[in-house]
C-alpha positions in Angstrom: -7.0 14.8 -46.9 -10.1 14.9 -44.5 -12.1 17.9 -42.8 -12.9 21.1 -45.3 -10.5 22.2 -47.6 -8.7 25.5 -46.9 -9.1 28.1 -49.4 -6.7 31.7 -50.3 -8.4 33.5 -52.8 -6.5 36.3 -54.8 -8.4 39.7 -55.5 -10.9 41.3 -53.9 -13.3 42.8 -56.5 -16.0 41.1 -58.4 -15.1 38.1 -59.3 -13.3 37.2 -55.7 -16.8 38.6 -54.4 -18.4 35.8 -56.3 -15.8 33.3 -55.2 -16.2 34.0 -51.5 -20.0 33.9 -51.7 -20.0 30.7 -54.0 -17.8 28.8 -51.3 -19.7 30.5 -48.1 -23.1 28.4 -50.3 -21.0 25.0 -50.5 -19.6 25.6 -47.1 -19.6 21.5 -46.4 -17.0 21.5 -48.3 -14.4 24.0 -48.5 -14.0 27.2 -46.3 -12.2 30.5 -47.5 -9.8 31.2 -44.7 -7.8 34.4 -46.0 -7.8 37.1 -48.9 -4.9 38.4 -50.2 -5.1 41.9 -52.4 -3.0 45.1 -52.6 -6.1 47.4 -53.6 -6.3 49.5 -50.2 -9.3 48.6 -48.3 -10.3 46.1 -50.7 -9.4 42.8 -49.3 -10.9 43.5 -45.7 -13.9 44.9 -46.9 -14.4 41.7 -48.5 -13.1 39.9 -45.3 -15.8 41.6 -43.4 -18.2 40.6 -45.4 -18.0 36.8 -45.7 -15.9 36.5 -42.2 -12.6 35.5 -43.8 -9.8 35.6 -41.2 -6.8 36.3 -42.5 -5.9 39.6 -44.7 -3.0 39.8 -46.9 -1.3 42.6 -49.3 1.1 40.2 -50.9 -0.4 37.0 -52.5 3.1 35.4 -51.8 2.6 36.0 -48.3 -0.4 34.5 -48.2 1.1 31.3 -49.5 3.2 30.9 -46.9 0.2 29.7 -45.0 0.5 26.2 -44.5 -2.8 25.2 -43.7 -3.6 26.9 -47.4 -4.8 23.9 -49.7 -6.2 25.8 -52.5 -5.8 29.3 -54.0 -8.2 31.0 -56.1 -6.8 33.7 -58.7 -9.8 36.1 -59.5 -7.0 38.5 -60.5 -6.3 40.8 -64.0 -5.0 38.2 -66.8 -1.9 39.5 -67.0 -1.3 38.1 -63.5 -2.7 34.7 -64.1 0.3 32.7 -65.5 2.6 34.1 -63.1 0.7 33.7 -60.0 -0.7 29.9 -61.0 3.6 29.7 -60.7 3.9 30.7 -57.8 0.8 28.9 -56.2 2.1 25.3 -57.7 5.4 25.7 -56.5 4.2 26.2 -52.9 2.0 23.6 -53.1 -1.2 24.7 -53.5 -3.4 24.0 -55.8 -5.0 26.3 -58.5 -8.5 27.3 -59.6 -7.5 29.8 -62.1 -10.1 32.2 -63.5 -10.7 32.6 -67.2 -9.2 33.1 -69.8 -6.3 30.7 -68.5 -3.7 33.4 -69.7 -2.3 36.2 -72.2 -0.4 34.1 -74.4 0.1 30.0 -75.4 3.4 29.6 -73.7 2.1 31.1 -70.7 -0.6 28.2 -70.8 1.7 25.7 -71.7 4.0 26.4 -69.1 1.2 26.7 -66.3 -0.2 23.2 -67.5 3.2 21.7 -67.2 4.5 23.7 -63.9 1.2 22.0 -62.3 1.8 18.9 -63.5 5.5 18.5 -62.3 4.4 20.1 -59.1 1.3 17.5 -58.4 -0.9 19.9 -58.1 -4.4 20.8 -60.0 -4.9 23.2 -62.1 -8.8 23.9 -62.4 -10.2 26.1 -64.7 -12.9 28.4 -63.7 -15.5 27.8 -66.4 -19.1 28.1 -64.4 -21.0 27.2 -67.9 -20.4 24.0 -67.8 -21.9 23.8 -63.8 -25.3 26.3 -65.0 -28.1 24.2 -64.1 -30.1 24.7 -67.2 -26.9 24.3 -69.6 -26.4 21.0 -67.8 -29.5 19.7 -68.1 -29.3 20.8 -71.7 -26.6 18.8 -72.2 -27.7 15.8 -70.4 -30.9 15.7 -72.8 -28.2 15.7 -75.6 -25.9 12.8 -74.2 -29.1 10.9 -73.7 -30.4 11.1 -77.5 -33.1 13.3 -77.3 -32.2 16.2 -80.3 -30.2 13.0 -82.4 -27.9 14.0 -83.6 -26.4 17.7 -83.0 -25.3 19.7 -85.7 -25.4 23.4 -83.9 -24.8 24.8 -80.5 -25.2 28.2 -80.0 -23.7 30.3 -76.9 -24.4 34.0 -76.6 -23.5 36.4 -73.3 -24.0 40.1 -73.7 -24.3 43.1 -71.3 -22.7 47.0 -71.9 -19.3 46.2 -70.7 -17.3 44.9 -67.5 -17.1 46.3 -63.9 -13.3 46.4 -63.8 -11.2 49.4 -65.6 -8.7 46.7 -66.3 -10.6 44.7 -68.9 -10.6 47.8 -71.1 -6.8 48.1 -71.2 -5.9 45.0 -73.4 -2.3 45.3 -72.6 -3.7 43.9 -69.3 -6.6 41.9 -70.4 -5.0 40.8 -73.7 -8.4 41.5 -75.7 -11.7 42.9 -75.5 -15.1 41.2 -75.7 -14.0 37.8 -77.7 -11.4 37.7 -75.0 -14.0 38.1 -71.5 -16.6 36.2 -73.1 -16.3 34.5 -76.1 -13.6 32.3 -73.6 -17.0 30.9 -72.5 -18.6 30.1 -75.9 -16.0 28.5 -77.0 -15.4 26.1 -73.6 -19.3 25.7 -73.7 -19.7 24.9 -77.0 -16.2 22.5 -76.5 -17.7 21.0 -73.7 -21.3 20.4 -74.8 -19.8 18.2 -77.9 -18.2 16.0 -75.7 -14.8 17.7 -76.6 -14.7 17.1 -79.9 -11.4 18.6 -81.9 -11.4 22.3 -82.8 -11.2 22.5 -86.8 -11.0 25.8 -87.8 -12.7 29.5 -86.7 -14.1 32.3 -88.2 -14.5 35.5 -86.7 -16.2 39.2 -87.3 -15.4 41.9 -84.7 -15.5 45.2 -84.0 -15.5 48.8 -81.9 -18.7 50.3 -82.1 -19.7 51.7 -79.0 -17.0 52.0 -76.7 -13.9 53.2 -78.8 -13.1 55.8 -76.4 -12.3 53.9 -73.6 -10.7 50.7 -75.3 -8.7 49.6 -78.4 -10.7 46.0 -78.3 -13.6 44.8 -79.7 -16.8 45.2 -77.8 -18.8 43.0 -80.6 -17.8 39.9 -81.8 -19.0 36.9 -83.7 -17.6 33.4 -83.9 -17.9 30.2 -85.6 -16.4 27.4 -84.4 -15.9 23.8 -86.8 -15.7 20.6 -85.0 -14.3 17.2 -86.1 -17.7 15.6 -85.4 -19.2 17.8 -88.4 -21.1 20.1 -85.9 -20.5 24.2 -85.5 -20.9 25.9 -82.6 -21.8 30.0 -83.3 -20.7 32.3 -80.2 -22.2 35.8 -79.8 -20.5 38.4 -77.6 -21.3 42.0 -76.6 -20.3 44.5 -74.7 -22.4 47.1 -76.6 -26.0 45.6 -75.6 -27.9 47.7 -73.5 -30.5 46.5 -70.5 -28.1 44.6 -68.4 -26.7 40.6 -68.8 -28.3 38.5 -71.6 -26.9 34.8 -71.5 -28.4 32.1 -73.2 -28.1 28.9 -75.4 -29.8 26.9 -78.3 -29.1 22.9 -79.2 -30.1 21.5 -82.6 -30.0 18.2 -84.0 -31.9 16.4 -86.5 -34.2 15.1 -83.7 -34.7 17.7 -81.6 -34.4 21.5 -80.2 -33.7 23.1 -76.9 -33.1 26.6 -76.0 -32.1 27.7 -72.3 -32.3 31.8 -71.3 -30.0 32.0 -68.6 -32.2 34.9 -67.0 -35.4 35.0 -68.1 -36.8 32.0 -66.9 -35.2 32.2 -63.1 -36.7 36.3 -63.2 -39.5 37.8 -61.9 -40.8 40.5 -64.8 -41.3 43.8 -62.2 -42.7 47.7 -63.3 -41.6 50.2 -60.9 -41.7 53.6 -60.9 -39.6 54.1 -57.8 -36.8 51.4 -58.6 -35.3 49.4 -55.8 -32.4 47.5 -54.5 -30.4 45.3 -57.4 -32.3 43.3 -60.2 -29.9 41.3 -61.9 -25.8 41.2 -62.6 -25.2 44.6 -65.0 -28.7 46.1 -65.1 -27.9 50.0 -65.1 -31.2 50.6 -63.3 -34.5 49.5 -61.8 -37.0 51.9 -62.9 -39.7 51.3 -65.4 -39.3 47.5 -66.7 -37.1 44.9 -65.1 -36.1 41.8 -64.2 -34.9 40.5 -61.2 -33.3 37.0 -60.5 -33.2 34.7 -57.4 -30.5 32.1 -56.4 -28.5 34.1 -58.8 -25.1 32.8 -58.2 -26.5 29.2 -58.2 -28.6 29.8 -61.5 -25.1 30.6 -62.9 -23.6 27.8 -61.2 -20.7 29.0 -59.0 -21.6 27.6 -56.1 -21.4 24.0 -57.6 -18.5 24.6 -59.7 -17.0 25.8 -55.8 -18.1 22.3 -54.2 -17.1 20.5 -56.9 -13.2 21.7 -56.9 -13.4 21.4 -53.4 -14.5 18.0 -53.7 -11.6 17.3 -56.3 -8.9 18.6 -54.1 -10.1 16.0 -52.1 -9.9 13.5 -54.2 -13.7 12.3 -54.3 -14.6 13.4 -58.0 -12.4 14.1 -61.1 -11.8 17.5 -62.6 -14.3 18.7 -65.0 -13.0 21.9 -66.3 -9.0 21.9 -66.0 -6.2 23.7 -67.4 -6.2 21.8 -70.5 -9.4 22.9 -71.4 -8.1 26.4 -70.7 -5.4 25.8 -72.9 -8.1 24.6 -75.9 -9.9 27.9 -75.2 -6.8 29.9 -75.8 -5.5 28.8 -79.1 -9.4 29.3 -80.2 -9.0 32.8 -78.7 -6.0 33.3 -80.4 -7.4 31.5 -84.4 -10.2 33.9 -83.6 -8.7 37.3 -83.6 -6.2 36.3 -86.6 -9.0 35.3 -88.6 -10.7 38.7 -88.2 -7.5 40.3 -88.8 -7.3 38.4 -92.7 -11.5 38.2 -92.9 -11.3 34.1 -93.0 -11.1 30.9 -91.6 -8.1 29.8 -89.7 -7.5 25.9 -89.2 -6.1 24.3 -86.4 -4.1 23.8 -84.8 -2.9 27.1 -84.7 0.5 28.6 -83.4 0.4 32.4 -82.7 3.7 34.1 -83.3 5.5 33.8 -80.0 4.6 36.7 -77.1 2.0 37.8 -78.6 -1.2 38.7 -77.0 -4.3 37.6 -78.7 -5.4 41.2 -79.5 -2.0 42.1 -81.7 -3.1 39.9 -83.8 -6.3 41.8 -84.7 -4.2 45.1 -84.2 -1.7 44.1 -85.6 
């Protein structure tokens, strides 16, 4: 329980890209000793990159490292439940990425698994470390917008890196499923975790029904038992590259927080350059590139602070719990677009199913 805490990290694409880099930022704390993905070339181009020692093309080798203290799963969905299993029962412990998993008894049983096995399950959910959301919410918990009656999260960009997120028998659904995982948590989180009510969501394929059978537009509100709604906005149809950003009002107050706009630097360029911001297509004409961008989004503290919980020096703030909230949102969402109207909670799915076949039916 001393020294830096030793990290696995499952996948090699973007998301395991952003873990490396997020833990290389906090590296007081925790360091990333080995990589484990069966994509050829993958996991040791990402080894190169960040100096991680130790490749793997079997996760389950890789947990036969002993020195291993915490896995990270930045892996398809399907995979989540299963590997979070077989992490817990060798010990480790789990930051999972979202959503927590494909079904509620996958959740369930991941929750429980971790708990019998003393490990942690923490739950990737970088919202609730973005600077500007957290100061957001501080402002709130210290009185200054009275009391809040609507949060507002939206996240849109013209659809994931991955081919897997298109393919909801792997990802389980389409935009709601990526993204509006994060509304909800934010909104969730931001209310001090106040009880779920009831959803009702609008979704649909406009733009990219060739390539997917899920929604790349949806639109969610959310009752809580404290009397305030949260609205989430999701898109994977808007064009001109990642739009994130949040609003807060009470009957005292207002605040709204652009992810991107105010950490960018507005550029014209008629030759384009380099990389502007996460899913920009391009860099000619109008754009808008970021700085710190990882740490504007929060990944790097979200990194140190699961380091920090492994070792025992600060409490979980996003856990598999929370993940577990998320899903049977997730789930109330899609079956309320199915019927066009509110579902309450809580809400029990038909058993197996994924979130998606209850919009497809």
């Amino acid at each position: 329980m001393s020294g830096k805490v030793k990290v696995g990290i499952i996948g090699s694409q973007f998301e395991a890209d952003i873990h490396a880099a997020s833990f290389q930022i906090g590296s007081e704390e925790a360091e990333v000793v080995a990589v484990a993905s069966p994509t050829p070339g993958h996991p040791e181009t990402l080894a190169r990159r960040y100096g991680i020692p130790r490749v793997f093309t079997d996760y389950r080798q890789m947990l036969l490292e002993k020195d291993i203290e915490l896995v990270t799963i930045a892996a398809p969905n399907y995979l989540h439940a299963q590997m979070t299993l077989d992490c817990a029962r060798a010990g480790k412990h789990v930051l999972c990425e979202k959503p927590l998993a494909m079904t509620i008894e996958e959740a369930d049983e991941m929750v429980d698994v971790c708990r019998r096995e003393g490990v942690l399950l923490l739950y990737a959910e970088e919202l609730f470390f973005t600077p500007k959301y957290v100061k957001a919410k501080e402002m709130a918990d210290q009185g200054a917008f009275g009391r809040v009656h609507l949060v507002k999260q939206s996240e849109r960009h013209f659809g994931p890196h991955s081919p897997w997120f298109w393919d909801v028998g792997r990802s389980g659904g389409g935009v709601f499923m990526d993204m509006g995982c994060h509304g909800i948590a934010f909104c969730y989180w931001f209310l001090n975790r106040s009880p779920i009510r009831s959803v009702y969501c609008q979704m649909g394929t406009h733009v990219h029904g060739d390539k997917t059978r899920g929604e790349d537009e949806s639109l969610c509100i959310l009752e809580f038992e404290s009397g305030a709604v949260g609205l989430v906005e999701n898109s994977w149809a808007h064009r001109g590259g990642m739009d994130d950003r949040v609003e807060v009002h009470g009957e005292g107050g207002v605040t709204y927080a652009n992810l991107h706009m105010g950490n960018a630097l507005p550029t014209y360029s008629e030759y384009g350059y380099g990389y502007a911001v996460e899913k920009a297509p391009g860099t000619k004409g109008w754009s808008y590139p970021v700085f710190e961008e990882l740490w504007n989004y929060g990944f790097p503290q979200e990194m140190r602070h699961f380091a920090r919980c492994v070792r025992g020096k600060e409490e979980p703030i996003a856990t598999g719990q929370d993940g577990r909230v998320v899903m049977e949102a997730l789930f109330a969402g899609y079956a309320s677009a199915a019927k066009g109207g509110k579902v309450c909670l809580p809400f029990q799915p038909p058993a197996g199913k994924k979130p998606i076949d209850l919009w497809l039916k």
